[in-house]
C-alpha positions as CSV (number, residue, x, y, z in Angstrom):
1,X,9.3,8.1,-25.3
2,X,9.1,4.5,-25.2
3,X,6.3,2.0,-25.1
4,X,5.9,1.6,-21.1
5,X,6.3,5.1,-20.7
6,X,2.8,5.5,-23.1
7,X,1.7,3.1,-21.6
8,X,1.8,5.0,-17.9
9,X,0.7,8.1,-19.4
10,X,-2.5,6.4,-20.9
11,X,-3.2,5.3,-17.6
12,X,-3.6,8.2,-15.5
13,X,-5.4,9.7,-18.2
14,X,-7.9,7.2,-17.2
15,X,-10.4,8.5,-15.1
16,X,-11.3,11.5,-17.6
17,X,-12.2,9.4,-20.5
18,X,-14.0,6.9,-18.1
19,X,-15.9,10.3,-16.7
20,X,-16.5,11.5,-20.1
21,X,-18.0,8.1,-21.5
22,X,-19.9,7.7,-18.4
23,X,-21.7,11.0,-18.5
24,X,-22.7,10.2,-22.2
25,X,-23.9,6.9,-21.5
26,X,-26.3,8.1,-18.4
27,X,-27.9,10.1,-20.2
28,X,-28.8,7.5,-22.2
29,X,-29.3,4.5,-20.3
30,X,-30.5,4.3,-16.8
31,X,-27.7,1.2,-15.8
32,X,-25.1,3.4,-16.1
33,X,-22.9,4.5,-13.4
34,X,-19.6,5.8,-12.2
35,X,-17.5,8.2,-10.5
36,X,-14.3,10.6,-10.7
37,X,-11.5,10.9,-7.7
38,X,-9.4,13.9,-8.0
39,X,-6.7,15.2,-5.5
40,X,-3.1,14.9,-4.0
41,X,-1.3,13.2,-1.2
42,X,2.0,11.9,0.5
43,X,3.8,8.4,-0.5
44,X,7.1,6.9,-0.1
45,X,10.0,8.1,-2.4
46,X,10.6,4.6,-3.1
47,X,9.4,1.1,-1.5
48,X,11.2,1.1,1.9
49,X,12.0,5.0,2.6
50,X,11.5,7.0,5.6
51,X,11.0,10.2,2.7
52,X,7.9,11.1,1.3
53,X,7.2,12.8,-2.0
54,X,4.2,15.0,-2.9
55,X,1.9,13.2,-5.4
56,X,-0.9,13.9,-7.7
57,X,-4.1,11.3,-7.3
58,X,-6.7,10.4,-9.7
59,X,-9.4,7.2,-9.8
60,X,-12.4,6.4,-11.7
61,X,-14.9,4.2,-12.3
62,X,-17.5,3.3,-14.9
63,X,-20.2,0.5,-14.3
64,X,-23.3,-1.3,-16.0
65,X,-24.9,-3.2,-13.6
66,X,-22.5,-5.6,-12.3
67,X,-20.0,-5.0,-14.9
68,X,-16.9,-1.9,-14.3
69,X,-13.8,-0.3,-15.5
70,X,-12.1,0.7,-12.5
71,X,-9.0,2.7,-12.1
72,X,-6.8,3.5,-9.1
73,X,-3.6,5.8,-9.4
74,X,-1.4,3.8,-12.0
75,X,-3.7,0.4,-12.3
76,X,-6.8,-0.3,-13.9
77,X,-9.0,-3.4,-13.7
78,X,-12.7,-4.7,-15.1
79,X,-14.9,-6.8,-13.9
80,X,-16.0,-9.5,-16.6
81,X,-18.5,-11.9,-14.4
82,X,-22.6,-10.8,-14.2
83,X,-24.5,-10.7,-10.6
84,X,-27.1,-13.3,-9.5
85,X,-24.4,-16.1,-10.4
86,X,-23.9,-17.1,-6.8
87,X,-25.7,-16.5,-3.6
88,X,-23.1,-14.1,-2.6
89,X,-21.1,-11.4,-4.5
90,X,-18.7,-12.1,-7.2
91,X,-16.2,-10.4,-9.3
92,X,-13.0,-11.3,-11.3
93,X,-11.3,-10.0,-14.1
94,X,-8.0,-8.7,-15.6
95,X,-5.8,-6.3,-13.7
96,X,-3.3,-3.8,-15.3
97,X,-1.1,-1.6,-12.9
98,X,2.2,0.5,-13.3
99,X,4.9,-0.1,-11.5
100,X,7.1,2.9,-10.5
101,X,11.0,2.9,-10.8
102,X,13.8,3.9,-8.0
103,X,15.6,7.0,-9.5
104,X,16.3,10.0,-8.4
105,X,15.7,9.5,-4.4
106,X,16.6,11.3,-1.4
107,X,19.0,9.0,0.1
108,X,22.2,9.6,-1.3
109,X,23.2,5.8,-0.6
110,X,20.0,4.4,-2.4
111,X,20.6,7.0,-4.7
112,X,24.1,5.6,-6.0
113,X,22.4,1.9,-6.6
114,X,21.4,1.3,-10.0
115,X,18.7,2.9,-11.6
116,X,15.7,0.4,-11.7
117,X,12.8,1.9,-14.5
118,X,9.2,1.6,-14.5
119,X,7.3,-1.3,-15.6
120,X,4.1,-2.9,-16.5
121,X,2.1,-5.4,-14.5
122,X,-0.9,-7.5,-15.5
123,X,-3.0,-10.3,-13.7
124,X,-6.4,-10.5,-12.5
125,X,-8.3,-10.1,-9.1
126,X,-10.9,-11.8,-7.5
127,X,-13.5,-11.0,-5.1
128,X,-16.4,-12.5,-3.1
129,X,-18.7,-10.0,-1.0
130,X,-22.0,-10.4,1.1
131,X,-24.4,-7.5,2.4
132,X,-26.1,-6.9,5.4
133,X,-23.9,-8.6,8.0
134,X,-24.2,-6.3,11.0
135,X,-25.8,-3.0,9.5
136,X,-28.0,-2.4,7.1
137,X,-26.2,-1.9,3.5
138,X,-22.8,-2.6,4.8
139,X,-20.6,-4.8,3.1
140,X,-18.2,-7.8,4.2
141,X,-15.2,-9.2,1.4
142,X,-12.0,-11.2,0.8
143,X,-10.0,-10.1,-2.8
144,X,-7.3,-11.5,-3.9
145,X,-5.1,-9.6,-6.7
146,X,-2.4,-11.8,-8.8
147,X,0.2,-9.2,-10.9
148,X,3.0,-10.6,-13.1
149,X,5.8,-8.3,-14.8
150,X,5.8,-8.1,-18.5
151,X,7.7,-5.6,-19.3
152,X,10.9,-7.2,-18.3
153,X,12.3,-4.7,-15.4
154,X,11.4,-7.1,-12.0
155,X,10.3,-10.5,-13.9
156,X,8.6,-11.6,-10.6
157,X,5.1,-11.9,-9.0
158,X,3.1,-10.5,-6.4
159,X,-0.2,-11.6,-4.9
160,X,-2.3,-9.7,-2.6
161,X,-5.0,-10.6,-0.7
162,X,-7.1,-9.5,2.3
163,X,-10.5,-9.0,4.0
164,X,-12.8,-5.7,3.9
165,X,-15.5,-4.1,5.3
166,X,-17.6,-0.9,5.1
167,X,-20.3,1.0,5.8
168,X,-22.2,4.3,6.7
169,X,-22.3,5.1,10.3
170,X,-24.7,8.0,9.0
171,X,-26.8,9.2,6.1
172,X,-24.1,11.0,4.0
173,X,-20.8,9.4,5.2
174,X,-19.5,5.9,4.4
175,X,-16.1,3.9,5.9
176,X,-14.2,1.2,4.6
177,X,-12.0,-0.7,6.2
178,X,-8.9,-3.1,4.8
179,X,-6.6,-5.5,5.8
180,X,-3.8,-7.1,3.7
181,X,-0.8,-8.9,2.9
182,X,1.2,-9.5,0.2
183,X,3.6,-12.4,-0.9
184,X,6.5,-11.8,-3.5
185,X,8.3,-13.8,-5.8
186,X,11.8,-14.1,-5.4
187,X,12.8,-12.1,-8.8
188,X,10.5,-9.4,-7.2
189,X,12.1,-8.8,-4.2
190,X,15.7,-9.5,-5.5
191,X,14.9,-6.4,-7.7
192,X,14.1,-4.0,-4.9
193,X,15.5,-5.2,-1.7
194,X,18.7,-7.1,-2.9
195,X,22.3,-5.7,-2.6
196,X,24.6,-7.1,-5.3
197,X,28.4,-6.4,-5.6
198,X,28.3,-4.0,-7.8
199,X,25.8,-2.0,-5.9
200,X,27.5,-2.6,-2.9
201,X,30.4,-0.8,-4.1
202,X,28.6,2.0,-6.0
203,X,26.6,2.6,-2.4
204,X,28.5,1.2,0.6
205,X,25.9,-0.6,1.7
206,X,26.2,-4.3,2.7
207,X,25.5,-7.0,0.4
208,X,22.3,-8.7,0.6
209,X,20.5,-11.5,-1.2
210,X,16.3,-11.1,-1.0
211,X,14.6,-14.1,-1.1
212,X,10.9,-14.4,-1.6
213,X,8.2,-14.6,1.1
214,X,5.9,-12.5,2.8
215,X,6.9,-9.0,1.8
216,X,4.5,-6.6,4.1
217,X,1.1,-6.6,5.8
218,X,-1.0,-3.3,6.1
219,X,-4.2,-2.1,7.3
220,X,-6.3,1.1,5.4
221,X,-9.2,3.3,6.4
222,X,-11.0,5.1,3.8
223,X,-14.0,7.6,4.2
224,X,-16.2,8.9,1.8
225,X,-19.1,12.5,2.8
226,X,-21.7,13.3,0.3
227,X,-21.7,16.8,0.1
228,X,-24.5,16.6,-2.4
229,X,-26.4,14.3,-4.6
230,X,-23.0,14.3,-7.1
231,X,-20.5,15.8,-5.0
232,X,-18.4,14.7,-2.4
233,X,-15.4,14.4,-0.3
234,X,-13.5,11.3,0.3
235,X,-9.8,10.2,1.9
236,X,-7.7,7.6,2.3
237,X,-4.6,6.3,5.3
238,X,-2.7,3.1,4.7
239,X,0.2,2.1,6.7
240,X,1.7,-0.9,5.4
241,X,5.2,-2.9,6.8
242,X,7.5,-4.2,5.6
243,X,8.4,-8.0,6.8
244,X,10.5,-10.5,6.5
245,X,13.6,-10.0,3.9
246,X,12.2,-7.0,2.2
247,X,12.9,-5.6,6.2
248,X,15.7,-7.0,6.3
249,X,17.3,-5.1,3.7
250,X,19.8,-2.5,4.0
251,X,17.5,-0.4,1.3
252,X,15.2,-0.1,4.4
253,X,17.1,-1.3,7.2
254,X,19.8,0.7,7.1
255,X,18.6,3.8,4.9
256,X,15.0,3.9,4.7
257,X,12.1,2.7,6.7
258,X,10.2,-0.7,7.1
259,X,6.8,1.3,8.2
260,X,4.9,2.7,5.0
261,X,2.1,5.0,4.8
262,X,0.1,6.6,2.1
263,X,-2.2,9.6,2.7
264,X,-4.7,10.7,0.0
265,X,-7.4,13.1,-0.3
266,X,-9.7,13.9,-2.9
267,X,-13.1,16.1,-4.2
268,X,-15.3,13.4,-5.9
269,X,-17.9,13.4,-8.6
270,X,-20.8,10.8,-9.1
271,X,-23.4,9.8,-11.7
């Protein structure tokens, strides 16, 4: 097993140790927060298909005060900054995330193009928030997420960015709403949309050269009910697509599918 492969592993055992060390700490201090996401869902067998794959789903949190450990699915971030600095909400910190592979997918075409591994991302996020703006306790917010590949497999960049908003329509159930995009390098998109030679023969797909740019856009509703005081029940739809030469692609074009979505569900705990 090598290095990145720990490294994945480590991550999605996250959200246990986060719940573990969270329970112990609030019990003994009363700033001490956090919560544990556990379910399944549907995504994409690879960026670009019209085939979806069964997956497990796990997130967590752990927070003091203003300060978290956050993970979602295969990334994990922290916010390093303390409230009250600004007259409106702000966080930044580092972001780590892992980056699935293409291998072993149900196109047979895609399938014959080399095998591209797993890798690691880091970068950071920021994000600026206010409270209050239409409802009571809702909250309006732009984020911005920079990742960089480090372990060698893509060697590009993404950045993400976007405005959000939530808030509880009634006592025990709360909405979110998300809009993004997201622009990528072009070593990034050569990786997964381009069509060398070699490839071309291996698949019979047409070449194509994947420059960067806008790579997709997307829009995501999530909704939390609080079954009780610590239990609850939450979900999540995003449909993202694919623009520009990531679209263009045979990968999707021709074999797969430039409209994305991800479905998750999910019994949460709370402390």
């Amino acid at each position: 097993m090598n290095f990145l492969s720990i490294v994945g592993r480590v991550t999605l055992a996250m959200p246990f140790l986060l719940l573990m060390a969270g329970i112990a700490l609030a019990q003994e201090e009363g700033h001490w927060s956090g919560h544990l996401i556990l379910g399944g869902g549907a995504a994409p067998d690879y960026e670009g298909s019209e085939d979806y794959q069964l997956i497990p789903f796990a997130a967590g949190k752990i927070a003091y005060d203003d300060y978290y450990l956050e993970t979602r699915g295969l990334g994990a971030r922290a916010n390093v900054l303390p409230g009250g600095l600004l007259p409106f909400g702000l966080e930044f910190g580092p972001v780590v995330n892992w980056h699935s592979g293409r291998d072993d997918v149900d196109s047979n075409r895609v399938d014959d193009l080399r095998d591209i591994d797993g890798t690691l991302e880091m970068g950071a996020f920021a994000k600026i928030s206010t409270g209050n703006v239409m409802l009571e306790d809702d909250e309006l917010a732009f984020e911005i997420e920079f990742l960089s590949d480090v372990g060698d497999e893509h060697d590009g960049t993404t950045i993400s960015f976007g405005p959000s908003y939530s808030f509880s329509p009634i006592e025990k159930l709360h909405l979110g709403f998300d809009l993004s995009a997201t622009y990528a390098s072009g070593n990034y998109n050569d990786t997964y949309f381009s069509v060398d030679a070699d490839n071309a023969t291996r698949s019979g797909l047409s070449q194509y050269d994947a420059d960067a740019g806008l790579k997709d856009i997307g829009v995501s509703v999530n909704a939390t009910y609080q079954l009780t005081e610590h239990w609850g029940l939450t979900g999540i739809a995003k449909v993202t697509q694919l623009v520009g030469d990531a679209a263009d692609s045979p990968i999707v074009d021709d074999e797969g599918s430039a409209t994305q979505g991800i479905f998750l569900a999910g019994l949460l705990f709370q402390f």
